[in-house]
C-alpha positions in Angstrom: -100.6 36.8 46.7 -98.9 39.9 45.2 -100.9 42.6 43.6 -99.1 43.7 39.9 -97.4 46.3 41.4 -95.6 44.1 43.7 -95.1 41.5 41.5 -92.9 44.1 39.2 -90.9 45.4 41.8 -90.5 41.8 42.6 -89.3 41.1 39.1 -87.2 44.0 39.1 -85.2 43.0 42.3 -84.7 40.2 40.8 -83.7 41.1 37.7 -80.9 43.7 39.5 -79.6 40.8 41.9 -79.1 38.2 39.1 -77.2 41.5 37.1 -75.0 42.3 40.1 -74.4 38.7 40.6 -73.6 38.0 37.1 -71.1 40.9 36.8 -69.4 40.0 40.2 -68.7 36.4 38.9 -67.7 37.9 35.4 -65.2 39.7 37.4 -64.2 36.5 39.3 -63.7 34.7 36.4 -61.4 37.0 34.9 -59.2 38.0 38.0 -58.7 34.2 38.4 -57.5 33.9 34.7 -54.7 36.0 35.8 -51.7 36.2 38.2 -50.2 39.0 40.0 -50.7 40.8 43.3 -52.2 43.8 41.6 -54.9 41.3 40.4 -55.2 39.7 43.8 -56.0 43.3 45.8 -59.1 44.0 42.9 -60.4 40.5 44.1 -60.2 41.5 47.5 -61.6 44.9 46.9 -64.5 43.4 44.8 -65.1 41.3 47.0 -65.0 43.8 50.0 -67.4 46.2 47.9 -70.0 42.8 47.3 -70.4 42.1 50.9 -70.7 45.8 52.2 -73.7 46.2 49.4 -75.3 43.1 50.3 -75.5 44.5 54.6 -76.3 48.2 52.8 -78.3 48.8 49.7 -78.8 45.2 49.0 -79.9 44.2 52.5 -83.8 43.2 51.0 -81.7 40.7 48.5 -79.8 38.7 51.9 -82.1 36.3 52.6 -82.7 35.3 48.7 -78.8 35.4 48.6 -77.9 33.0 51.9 -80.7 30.8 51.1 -79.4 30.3 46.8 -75.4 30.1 48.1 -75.8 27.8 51.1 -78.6 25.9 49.8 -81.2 26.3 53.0 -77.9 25.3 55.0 -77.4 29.0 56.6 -81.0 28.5 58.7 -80.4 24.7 60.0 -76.3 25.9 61.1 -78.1 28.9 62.9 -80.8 26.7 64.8 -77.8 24.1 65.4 -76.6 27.0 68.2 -80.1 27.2 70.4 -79.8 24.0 72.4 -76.4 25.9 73.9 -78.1 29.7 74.7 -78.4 29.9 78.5 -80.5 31.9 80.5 -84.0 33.4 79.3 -82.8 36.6 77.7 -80.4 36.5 74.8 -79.0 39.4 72.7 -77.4 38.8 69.4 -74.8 40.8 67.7 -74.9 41.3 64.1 -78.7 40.1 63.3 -79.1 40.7 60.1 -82.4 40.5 59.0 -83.8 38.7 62.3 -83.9 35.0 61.1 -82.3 33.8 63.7 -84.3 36.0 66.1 -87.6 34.6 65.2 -86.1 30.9 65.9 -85.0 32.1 69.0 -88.1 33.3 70.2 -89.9 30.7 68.9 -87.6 28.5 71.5 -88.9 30.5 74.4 -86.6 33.0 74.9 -86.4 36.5 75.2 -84.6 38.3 72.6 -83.1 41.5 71.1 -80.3 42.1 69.0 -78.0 44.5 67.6 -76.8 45.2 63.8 -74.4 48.3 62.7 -76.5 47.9 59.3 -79.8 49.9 58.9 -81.1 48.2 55.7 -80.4 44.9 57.6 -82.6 46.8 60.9 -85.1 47.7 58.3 -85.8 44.2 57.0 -85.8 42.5 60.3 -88.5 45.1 61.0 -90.5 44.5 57.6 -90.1 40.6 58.7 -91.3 41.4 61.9 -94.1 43.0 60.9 -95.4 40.8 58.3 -95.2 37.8 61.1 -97.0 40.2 63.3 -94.2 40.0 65.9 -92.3 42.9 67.8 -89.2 44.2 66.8 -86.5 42.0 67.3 -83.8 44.6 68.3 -82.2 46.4 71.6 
């Protein structure tokens, strides 16, 4: 159960992903209204600038964000992938913010993994913790 302090900061994550979200398809909407190259690079930029703020400042909104875009898909495609691992010890590169590390060593395996992102390394840790498990990377 969250305490009211919690709750608040809760809110106002929430309240800054749906703003940042909203202002990014604002954007969307109105680069695709128009033509023209010059049009085409801000997309690109935009959309360069959105994902590096999602693995950096954003990192504690990813899991909210993979789980509302790909509908609880992201988890099942990333389970799909165990019954292939070899072997007892498995690294993974780019881990994000450990889901798939968990499932992993729920499977019976040994695990670590890598990410260049420390707000991703951060959450995998706060995940980690809360599930009373070690950390997940190398």
């Amino acid at each position: 159960m969250l305490n009211a302090e919690s709750a608040e900061d809760h809110a106002e994550k929430n309240n800054r992903i749906f703003a940042w979200f909203s202002a990014l398809s604002a954007f969307n909407r109105q680069v695709s209204a128009s033509v023209g190259s010059h049009l085409e690079r801000a997309r690109i930029a935009l959309r360069k600038t959105a994902f590096e703020a999602l693995y950096g400042p954003f990192a504690w909104a990813y899991d909210w964000v993979s789980r509302a875009f790909f509908l609880g898909q992201w988890r099942l495609w990333q389970r799909a992938a165990i019954p292939f691992l070899r072997g007892p010890r498995v690294l993974e590169v780019g881990m994000g913010t450990g889901d798939m590390q968990i499932a992993i060593r729920r499977a019976g395996y040994q695990v670590w993994g890598v990410d260049l992102s420390p707000q991703m390394l951060r959450q995998a840790a706060r995940k980690a913790r809360r599930l009373r498990l070690p950390s997940f990377w190398a």
